[in-house]
GUDRENLO-853038 format. One record per atom (N, C-alpha, C): residue in three letters; x, y, z. Coordinates in steps of 0.05 Angstrom, whole numbers. Atoms other than C-alpha are relative to their C-alpha. Layout:
N
  aa   east  north     up
 ALA      X      Y      Z
...
This chain:
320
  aa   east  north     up
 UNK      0    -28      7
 UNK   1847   1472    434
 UNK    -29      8     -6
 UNK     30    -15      9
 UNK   1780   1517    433
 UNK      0      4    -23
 UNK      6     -3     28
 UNK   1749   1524    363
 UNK    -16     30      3
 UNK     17    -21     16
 UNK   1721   1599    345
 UNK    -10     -8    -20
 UNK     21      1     24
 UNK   1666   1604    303
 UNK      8     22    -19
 UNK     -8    -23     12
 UNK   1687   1636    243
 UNK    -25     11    -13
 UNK     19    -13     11
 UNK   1621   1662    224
 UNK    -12    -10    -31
 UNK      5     11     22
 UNK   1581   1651    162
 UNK     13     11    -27
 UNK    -17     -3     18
 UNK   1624   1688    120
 UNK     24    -15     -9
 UNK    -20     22     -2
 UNK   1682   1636    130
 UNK    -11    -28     -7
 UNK     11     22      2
 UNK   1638   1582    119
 UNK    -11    -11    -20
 UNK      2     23     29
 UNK   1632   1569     47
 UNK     13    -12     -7
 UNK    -16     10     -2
 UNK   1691   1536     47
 UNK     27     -4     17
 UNK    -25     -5    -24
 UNK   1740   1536    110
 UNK     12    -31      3
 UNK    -22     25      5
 UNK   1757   1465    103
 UNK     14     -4    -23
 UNK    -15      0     27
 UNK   1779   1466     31
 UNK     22     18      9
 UNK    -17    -17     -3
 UNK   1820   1531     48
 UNK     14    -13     17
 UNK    -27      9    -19
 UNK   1854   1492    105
 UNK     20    -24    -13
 UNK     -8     24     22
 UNK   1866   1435     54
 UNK     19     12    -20
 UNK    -21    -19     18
 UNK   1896   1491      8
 UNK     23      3     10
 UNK    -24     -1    -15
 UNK   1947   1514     54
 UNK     24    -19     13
 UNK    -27     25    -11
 UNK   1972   1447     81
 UNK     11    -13    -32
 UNK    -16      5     30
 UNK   1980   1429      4
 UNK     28     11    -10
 UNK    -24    -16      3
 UNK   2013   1484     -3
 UNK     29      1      9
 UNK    -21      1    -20
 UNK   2063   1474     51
 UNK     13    -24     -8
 UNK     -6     22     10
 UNK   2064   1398     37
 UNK     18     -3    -36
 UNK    -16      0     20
 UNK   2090   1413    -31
 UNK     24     20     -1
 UNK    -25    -18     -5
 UNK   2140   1469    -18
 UNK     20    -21     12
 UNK    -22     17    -15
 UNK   2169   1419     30
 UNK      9    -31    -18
 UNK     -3     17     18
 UNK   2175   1372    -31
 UNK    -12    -29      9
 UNK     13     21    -23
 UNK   2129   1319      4
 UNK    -18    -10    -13
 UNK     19     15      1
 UNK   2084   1264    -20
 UNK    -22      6     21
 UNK     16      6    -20
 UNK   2024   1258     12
 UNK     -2    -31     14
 UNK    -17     31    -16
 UNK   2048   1188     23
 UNK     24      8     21
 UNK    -26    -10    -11
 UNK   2105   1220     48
 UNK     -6     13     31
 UNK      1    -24    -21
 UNK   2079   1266     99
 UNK    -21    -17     22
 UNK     24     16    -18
 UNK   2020   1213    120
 UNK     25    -19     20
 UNK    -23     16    -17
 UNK   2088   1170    139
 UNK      8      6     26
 UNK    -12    -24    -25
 UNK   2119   1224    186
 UNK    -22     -2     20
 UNK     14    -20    -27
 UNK   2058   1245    228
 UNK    -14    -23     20
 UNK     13     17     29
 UNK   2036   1177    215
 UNK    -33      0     13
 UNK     36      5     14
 UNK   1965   1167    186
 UNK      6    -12    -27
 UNK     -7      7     35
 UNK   1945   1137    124
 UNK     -6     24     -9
 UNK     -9    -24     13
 UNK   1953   1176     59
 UNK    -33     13      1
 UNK     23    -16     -5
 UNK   1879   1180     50
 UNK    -11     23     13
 UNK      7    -27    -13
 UNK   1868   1219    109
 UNK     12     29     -1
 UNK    -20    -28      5
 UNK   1918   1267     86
 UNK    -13     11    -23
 UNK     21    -13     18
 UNK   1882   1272     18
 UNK    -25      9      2
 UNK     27     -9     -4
 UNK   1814   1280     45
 UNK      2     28     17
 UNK     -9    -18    -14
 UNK   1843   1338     97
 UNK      3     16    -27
 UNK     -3    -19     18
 UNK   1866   1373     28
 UNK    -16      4     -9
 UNK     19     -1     13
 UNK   1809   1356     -8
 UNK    -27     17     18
 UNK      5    -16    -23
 UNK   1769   1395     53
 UNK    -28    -27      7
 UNK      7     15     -6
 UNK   1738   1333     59
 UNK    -12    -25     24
 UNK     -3     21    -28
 UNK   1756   1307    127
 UNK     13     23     18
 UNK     -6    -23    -22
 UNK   1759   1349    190
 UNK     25    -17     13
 UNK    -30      9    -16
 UNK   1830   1347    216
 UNK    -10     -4     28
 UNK     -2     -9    -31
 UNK   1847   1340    298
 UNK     18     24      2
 UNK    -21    -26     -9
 UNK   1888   1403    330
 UNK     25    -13      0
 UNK    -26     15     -3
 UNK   1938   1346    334
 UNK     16    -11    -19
 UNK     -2      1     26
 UNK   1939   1331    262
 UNK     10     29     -7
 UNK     -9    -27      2
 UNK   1952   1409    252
 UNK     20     -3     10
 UNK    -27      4    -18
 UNK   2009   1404    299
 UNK     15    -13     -5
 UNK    -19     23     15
 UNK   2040   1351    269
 UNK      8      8    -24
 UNK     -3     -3     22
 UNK   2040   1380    204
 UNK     18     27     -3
 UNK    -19    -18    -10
 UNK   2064   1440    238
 UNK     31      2     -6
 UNK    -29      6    -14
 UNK   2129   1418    262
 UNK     13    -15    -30
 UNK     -7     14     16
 UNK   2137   1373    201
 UNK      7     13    -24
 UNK      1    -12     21
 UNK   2132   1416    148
 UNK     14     36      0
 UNK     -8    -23     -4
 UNK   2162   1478    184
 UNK    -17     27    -12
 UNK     18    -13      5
 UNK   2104   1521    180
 UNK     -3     29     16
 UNK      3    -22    -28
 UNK   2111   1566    246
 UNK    -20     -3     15
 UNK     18     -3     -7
 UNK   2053   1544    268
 UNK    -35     16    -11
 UNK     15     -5     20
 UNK   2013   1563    214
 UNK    -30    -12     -1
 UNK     27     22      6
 UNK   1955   1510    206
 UNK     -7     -3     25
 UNK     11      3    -30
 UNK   1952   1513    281
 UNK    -21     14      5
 UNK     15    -25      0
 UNK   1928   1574    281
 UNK    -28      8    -19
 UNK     25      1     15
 UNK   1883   1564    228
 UNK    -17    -11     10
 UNK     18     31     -9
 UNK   1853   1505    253
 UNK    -13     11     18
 UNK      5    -19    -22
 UNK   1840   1543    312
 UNK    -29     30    -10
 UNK     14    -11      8
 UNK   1797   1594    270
 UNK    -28     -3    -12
 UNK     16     12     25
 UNK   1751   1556    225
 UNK    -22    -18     23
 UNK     20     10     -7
 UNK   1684   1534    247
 UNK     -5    -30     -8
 UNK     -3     17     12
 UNK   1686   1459    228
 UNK    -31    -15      0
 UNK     30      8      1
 UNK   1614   1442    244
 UNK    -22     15     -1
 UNK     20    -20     -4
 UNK   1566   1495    237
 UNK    -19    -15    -11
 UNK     26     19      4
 UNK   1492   1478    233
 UNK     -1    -29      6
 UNK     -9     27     -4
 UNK   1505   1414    264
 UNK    -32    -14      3
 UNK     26     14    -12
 UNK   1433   1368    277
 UNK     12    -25      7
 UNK      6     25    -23
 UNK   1426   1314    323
 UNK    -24     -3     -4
 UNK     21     19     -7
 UNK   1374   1262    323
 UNK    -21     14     24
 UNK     23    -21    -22
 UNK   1310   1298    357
 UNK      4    -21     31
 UNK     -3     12    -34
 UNK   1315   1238    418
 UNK     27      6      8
 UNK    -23     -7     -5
 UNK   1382   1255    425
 UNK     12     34     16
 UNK    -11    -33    -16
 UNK   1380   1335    437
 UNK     11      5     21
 UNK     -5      2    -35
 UNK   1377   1330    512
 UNK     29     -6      2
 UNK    -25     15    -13
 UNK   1432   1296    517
 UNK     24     23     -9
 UNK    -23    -23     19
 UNK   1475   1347    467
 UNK     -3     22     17
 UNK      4    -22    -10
 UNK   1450   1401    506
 UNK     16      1     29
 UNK     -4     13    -26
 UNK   1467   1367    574
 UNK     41      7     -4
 UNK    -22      3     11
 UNK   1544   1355    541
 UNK     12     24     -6
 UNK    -21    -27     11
 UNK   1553   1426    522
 UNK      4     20     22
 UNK     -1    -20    -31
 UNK   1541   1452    600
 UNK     15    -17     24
 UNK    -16     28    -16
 UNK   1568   1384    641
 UNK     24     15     15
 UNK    -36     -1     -2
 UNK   1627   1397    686
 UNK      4    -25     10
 UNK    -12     21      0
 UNK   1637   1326    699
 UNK    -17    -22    -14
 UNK     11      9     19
 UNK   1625   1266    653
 UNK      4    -23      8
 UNK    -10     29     -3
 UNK   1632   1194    683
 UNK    -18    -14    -17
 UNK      7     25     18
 UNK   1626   1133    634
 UNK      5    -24     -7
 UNK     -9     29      8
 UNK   1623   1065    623
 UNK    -16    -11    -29
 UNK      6     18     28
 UNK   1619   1031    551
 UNK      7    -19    -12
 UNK    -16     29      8
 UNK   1619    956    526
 UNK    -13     11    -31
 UNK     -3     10     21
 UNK   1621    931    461
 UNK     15     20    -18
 UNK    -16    -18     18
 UNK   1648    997    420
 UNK      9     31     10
 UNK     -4    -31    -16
 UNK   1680   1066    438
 UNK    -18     14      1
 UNK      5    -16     -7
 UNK   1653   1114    461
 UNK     -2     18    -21
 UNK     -2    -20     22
 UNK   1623   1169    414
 UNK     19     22     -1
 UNK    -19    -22     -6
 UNK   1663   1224    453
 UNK     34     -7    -10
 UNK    -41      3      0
 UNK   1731   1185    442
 UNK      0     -6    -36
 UNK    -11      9     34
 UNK   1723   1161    360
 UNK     12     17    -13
 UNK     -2    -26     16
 UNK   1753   1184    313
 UNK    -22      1    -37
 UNK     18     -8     18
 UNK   1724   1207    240
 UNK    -15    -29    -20
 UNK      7     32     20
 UNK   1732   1132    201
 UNK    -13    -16     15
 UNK      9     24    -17
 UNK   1716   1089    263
 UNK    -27      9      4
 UNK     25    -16     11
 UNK   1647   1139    266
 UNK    -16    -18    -18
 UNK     14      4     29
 UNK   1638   1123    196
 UNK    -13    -23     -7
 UNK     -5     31     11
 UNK   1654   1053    192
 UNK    -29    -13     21
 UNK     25      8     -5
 UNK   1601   1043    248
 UNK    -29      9     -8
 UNK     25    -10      3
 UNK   1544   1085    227
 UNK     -3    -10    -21
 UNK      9      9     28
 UNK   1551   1056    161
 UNK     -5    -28     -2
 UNK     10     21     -3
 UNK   1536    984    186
 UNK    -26      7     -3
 UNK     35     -3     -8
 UNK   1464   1010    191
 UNK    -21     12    -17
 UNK     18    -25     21
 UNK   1449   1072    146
 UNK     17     -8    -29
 UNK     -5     -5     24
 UNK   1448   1067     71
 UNK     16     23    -14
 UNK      3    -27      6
 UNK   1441   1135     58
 UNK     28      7      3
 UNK    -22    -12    -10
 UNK   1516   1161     56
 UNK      4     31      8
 UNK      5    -25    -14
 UNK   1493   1235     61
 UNK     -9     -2     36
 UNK     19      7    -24
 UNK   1456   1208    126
 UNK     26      3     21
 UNK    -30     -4    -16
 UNK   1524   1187    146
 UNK     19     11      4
 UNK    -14    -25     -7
 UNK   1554   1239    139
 UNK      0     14     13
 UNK     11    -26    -21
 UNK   1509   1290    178
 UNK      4    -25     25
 UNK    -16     11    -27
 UNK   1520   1231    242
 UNK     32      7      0
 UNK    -23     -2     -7
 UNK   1584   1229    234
 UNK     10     33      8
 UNK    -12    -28     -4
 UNK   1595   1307    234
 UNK    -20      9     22
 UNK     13    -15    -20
 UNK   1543   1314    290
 UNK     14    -10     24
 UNK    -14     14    -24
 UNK   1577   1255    337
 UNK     36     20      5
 UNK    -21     -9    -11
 UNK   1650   1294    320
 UNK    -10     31     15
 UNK     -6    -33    -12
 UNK   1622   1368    337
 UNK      1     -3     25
 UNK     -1     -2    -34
 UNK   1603   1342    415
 UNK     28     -6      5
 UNK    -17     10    -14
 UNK   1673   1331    421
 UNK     17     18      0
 UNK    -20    -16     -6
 UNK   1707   1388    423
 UNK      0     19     19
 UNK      5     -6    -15
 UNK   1688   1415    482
 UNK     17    -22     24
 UNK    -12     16    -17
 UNK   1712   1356    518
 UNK     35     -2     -8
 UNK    -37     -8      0
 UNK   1784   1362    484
 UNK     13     16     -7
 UNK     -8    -40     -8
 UNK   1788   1438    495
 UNK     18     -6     28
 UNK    -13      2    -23
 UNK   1846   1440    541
 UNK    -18      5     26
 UNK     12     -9    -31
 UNK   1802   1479    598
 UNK    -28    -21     -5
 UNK     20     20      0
 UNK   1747   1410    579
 UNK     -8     -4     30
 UNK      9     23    -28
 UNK   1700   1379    637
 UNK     16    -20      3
 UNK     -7     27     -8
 UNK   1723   1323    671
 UNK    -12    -25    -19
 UNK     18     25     13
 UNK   1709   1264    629
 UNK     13    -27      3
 UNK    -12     28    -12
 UNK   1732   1193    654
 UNK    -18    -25    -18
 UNK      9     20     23
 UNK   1718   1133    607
 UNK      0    -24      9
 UNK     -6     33     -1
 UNK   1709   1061    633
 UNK     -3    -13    -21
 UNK     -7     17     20
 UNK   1720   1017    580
 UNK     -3    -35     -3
 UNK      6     30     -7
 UNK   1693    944    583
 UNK     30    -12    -21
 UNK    -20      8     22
 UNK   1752    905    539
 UNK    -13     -4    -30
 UNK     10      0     34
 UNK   1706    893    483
 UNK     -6     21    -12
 UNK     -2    -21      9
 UNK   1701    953    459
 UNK     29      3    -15
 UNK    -35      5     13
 UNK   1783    947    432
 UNK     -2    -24     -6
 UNK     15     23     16
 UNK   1755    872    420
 UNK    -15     -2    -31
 UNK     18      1     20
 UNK   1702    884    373
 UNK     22     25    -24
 UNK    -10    -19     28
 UNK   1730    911    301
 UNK    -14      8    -13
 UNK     16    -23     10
 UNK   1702    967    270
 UNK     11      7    -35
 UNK    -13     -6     21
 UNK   1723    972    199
 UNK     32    -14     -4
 UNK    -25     17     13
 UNK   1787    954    171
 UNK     25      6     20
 UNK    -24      1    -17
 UNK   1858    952    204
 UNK     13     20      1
 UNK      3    -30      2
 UNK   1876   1030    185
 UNK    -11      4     29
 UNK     24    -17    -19
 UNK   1813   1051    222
 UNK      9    -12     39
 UNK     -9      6    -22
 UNK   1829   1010    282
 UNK     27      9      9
 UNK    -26    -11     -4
 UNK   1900   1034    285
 UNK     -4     24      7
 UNK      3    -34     -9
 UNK   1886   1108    289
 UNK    -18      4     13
 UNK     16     -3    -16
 UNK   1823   1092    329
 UNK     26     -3     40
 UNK    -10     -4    -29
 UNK   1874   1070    385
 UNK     20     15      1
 UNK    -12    -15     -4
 UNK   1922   1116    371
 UNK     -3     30     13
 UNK     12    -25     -9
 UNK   1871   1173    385
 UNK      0     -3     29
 UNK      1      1    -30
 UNK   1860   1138    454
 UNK     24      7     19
 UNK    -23     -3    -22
 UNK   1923   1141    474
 UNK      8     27     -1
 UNK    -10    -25      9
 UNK   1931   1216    447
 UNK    -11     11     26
 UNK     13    -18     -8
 UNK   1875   1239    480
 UNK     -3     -8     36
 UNK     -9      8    -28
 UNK   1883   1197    550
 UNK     23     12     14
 UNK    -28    -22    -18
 UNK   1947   1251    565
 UNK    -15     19     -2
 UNK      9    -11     -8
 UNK   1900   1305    557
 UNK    -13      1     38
 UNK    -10     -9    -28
 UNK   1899   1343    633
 UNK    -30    -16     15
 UNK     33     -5    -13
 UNK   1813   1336    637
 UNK     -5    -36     -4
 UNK     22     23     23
 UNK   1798   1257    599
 UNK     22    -26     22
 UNK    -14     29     -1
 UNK   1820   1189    632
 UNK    -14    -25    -10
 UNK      6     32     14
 UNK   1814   1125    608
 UNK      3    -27      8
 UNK    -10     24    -12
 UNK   1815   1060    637
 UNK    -18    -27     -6
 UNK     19     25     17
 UNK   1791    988    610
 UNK     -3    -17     31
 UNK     16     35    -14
 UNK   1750    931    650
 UNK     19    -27    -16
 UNK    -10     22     16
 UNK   1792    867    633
 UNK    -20    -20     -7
 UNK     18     15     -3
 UNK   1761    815    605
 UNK      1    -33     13
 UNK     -5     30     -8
 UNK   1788    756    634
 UNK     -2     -3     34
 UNK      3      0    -31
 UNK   1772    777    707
 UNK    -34     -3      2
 UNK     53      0     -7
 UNK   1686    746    718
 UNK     -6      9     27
 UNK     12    -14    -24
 UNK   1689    780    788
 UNK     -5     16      0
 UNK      5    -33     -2
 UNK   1686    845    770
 UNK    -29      6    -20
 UNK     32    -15      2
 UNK   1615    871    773
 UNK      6     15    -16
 UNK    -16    -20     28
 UNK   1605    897    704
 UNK    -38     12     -4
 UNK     28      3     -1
 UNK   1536    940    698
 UNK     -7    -11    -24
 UNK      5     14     18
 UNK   1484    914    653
 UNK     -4     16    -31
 UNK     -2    -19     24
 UNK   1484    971    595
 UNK     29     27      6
 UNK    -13    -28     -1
 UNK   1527   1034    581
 UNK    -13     23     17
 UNK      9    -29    -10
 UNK   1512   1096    620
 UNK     26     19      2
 UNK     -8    -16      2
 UNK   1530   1155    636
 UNK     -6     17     28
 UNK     10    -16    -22
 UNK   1537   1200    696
 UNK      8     24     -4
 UNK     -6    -23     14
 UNK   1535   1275    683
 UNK    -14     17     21
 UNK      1    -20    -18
 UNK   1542   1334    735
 UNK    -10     33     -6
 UNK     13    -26      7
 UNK   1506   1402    712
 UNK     16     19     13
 UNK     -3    -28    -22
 UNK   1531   1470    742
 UNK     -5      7     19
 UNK     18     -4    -29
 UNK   1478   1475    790
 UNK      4    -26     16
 UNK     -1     27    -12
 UNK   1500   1404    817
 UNK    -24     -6     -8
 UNK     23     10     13
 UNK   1438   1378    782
 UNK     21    -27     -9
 UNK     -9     30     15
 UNK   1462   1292    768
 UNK    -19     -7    -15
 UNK     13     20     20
 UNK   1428   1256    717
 UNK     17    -28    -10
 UNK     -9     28     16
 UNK   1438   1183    699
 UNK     -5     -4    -32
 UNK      6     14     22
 UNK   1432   1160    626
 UNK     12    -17    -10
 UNK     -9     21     19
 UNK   1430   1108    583
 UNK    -13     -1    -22
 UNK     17      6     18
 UNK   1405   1082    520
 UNK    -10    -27    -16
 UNK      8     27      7
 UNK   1363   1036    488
 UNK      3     12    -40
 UNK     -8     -3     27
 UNK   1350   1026    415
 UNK    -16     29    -21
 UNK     12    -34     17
 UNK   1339   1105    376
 UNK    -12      6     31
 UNK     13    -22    -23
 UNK   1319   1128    452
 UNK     13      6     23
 UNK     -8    -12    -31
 UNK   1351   1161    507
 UNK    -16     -4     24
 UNK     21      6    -40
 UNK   1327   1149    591
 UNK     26     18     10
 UNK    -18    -24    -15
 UNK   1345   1206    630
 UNK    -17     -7     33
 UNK     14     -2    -24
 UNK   1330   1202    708
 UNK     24     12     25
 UNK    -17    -27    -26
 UNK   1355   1257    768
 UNK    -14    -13     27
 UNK      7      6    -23
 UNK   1330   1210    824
 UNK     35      8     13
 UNK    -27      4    -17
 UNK   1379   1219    886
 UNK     14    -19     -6
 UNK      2     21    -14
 UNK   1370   1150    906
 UNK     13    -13    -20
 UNK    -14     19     28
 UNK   1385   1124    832
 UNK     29     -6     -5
 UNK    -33    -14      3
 UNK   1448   1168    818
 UNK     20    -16     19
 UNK    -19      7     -3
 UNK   1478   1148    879
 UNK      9    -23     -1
 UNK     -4     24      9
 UNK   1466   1074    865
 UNK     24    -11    -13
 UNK    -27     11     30
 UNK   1504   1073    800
 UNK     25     13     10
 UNK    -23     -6     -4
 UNK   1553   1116    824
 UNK     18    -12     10
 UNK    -31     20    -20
 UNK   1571   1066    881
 UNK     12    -19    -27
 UNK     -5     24     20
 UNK   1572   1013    827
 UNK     19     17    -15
 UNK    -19     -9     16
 UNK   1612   1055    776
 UNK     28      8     19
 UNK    -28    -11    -17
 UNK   1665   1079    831
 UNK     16    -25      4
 UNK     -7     17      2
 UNK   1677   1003    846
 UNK     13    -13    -23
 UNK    -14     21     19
 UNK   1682    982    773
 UNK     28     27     -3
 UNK    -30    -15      5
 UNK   1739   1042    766
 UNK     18    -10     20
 UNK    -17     15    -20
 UNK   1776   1007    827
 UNK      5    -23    -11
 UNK      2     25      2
 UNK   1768    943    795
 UNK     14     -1    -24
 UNK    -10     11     33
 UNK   1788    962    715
 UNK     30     10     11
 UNK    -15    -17     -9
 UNK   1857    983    699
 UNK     10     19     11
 UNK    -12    -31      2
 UNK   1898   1039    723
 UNK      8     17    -31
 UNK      0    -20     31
 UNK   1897   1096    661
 UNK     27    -12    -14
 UNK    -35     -4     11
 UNK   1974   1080    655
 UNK     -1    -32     -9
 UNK      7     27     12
 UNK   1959   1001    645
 UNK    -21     -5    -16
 UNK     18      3     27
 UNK   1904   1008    598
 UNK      4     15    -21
 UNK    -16     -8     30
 UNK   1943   1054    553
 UNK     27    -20    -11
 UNK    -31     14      0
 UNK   2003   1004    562
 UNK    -24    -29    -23
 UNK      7     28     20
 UNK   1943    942    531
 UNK    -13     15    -16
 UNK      7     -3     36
 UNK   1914    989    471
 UNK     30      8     -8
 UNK    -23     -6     15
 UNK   1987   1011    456
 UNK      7    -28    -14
 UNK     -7     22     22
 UNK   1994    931    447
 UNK    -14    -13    -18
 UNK     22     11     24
 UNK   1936    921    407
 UNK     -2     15    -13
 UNK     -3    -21     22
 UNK   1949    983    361
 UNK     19     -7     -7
 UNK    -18     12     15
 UNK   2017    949    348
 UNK     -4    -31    -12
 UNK     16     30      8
 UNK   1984    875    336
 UNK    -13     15    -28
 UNK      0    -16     26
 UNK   1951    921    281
 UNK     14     10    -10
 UNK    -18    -12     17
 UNK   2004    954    255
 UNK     14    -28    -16
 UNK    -23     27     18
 UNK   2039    884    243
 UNK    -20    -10    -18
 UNK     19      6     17
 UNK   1977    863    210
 UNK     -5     10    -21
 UNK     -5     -9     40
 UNK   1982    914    156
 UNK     15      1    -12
 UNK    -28      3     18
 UNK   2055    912    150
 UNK      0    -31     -7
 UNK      2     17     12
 UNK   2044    843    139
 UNK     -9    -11    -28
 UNK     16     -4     25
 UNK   1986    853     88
 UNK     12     10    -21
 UNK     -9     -5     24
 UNK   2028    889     54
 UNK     15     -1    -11
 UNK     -9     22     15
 UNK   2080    851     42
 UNK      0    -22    -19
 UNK      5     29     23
 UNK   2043    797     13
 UNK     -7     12    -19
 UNK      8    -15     18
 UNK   2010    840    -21
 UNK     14      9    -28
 UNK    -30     -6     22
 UNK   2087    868    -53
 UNK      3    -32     -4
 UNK     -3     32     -3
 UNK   2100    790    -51
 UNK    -16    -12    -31
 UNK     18     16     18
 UNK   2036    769    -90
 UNK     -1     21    -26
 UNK    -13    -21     21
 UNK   2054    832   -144
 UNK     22    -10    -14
 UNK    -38      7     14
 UNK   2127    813   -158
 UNK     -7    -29    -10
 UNK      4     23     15
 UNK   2097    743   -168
 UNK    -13     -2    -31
 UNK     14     -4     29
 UNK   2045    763   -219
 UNK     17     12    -19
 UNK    -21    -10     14
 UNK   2098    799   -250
 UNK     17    -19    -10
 UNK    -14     15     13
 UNK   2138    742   -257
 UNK    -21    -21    -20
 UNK     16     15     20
 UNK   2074    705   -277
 UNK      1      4    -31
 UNK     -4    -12     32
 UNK   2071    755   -340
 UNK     20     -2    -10
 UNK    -32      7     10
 UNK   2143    752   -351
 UNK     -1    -26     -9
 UNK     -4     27     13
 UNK   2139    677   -365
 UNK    -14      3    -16
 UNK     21      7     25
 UNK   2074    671   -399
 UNK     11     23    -29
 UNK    -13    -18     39
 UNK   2106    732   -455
 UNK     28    -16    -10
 UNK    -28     15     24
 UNK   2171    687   -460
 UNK    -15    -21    -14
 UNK      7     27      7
 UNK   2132    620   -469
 UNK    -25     11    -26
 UNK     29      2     34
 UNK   2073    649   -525
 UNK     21     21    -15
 UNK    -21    -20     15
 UNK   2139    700   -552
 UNK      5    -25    -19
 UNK      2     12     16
 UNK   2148    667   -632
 UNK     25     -8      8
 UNK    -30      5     -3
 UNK   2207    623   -626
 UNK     16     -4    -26
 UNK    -20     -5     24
 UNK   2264    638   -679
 UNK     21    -28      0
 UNK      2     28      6
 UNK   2286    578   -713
 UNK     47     17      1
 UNK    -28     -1      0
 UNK   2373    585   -700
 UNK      9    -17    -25
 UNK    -22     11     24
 UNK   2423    568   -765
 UNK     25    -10     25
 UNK    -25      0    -17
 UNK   2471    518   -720
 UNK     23     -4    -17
 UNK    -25     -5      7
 UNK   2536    515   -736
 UNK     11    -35    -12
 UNK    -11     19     -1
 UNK   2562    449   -768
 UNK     19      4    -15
 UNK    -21      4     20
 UNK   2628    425   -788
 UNK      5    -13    -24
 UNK     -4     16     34
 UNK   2650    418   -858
 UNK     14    -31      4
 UNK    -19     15      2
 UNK   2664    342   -871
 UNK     27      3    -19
 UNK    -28      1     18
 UNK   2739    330   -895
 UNK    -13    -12    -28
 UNK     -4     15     19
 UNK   2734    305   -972
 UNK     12    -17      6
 UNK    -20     20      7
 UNK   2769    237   -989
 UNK     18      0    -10
């Protein structure tokens, strides 16, 4: 769904206010925020950080909350209003590229080791930029500059954007077992969108010509191509013919070679449930290793509790 800019009058607080209203709703409907994270599901956090205006919802998160909470479409519509990134900065080597992304009508890409900035979502972001940067303000303004380029691309009327996917990228873990869970749940959300496909490189196939970095192939308006890639803090941009069509052959091959869209949503659906058992497991033991300590305390207060000395009962001897 397209985002309007609601202007700078809207913008001293338009995420809190959207946080207000789903509160609002969420409590009319007599609803935990445990409760409601269950239903749509997410964890609760992200539900409290959404109220707290904390954490920029998806249009799909709105929609869910929609239907759940019998709203009419209420928060849809909001969501829909509210400027969620205004004043956004990007990394000065980076501009080009943001600039490039906001005119693109087609977007081919291949990425190993971690998703794709266009596909993360807000924690898996986080969880990586914060391997690196201290500064959590720092990481904040990344994270809210990497989500603004992306709503252009999952604006129903979006560019074409096609994702190759080396397997390590759903390999490599990014934060905790949460974050990975709703990271592949997003993939599979946003891989039914009309404009976005998705398809992984296996890793257990060594024939398939895999190139040697991430790029990117990106179609301008004017049919203007550009290749990119990146190294470390620097962007390489180059509009040779000769280059373009290079990679292209090579990238057209590795999309013949990875899954089909419909079998690489079928292996993150089973590695977003391999995580799911992993935290219903966790937290089992978790209830498990609770109820034990519990019993631990329960003993240790009977065994140091003063023990009361009992009057027993004996029988009178008979006289002689």
């Amino acid at each position: 769904m397209s985002r309007r800019n609601g202007g700078a009058e809207s913008g001293a607080s338009t995420a809190a206010v959207f946080g207000e209203v789903l509160r609002h709703f969420r409590e009319a409907a007599l609803l935990t925020q445990e409760g409601l994270a269950r239903q749509i599901p997410c964890d609760r956090s992200h539900v409290a950080r959404v109220e707290a205006g904390t954490r920029v919802p998806q249009d799909t998160f709105a929609k869910s909350c929609d239907e759940l909470l019998g709203t009419g479409g209420v928060l849809l519509r909001l969501w829909g209003r509210i400027d969620w990134y205004p004043q956004v900065e990007h990394p000065d080597w980076f501009e080009r590229r943001v600039r490039m992304d906001a005119e693109a009508v087609s977007l081919l890409s291949y990425q190993a080791n971690v998703i794709p900035g266009l596909l993360q979502t807000q924690d898996y972001a986080w969880a990586l930029f914060a391997r690196h940067i201290v500064d959590q303000d720092e990481v904040a303004e990344r994270v809210k500059a990497r989500m603004s380029r992306q709503r252009r691309f999952l604006a129903p009327d979006g560019p074409l954007f096609v994702a190759v996917l080396d397997e390590s990228c759903l390999r490599t873990r990014v934060g905790g077992t949460a974050i990975m869970r709703d990271q592949f749940a997003h993939l599979l959300e946003v891989g039914q969108r009309p404009n976005i496909r998705i398809q992984v490189v296996p890793a257990d196939d060594p024939d398939i010509d895999r190139p040697n970095t991430s790029m990117s192939l990106i179609t301008l308006p004017d049919g203007h191509q550009w290749v990119y890639s990146e190294s470390l803090d620097q962007g390489h941009f180059n509009d040779n013919p000769a280059l373009f069509a290079r990679h292209r052959h090579t990238y057209d091959v590795l999309r013949a070679d990875a899954l089909s869209a419909r079998e690489s949503a079928a292996l993150i659906s089973d590695l977003m449930k391999g995580y799911e058992h992993d935290e219903q497991s966790r937290t089992q033991r978790g209830n498990l290793d609770q109820e034990q300590l519990q019993r631990h305390k329960r003993r240790g207060l009977h065994r140091n509790s003063p023990r009361l000395l009992r009057n027993r009962h004996r029988p009178r001897q008979q006289e002689p």
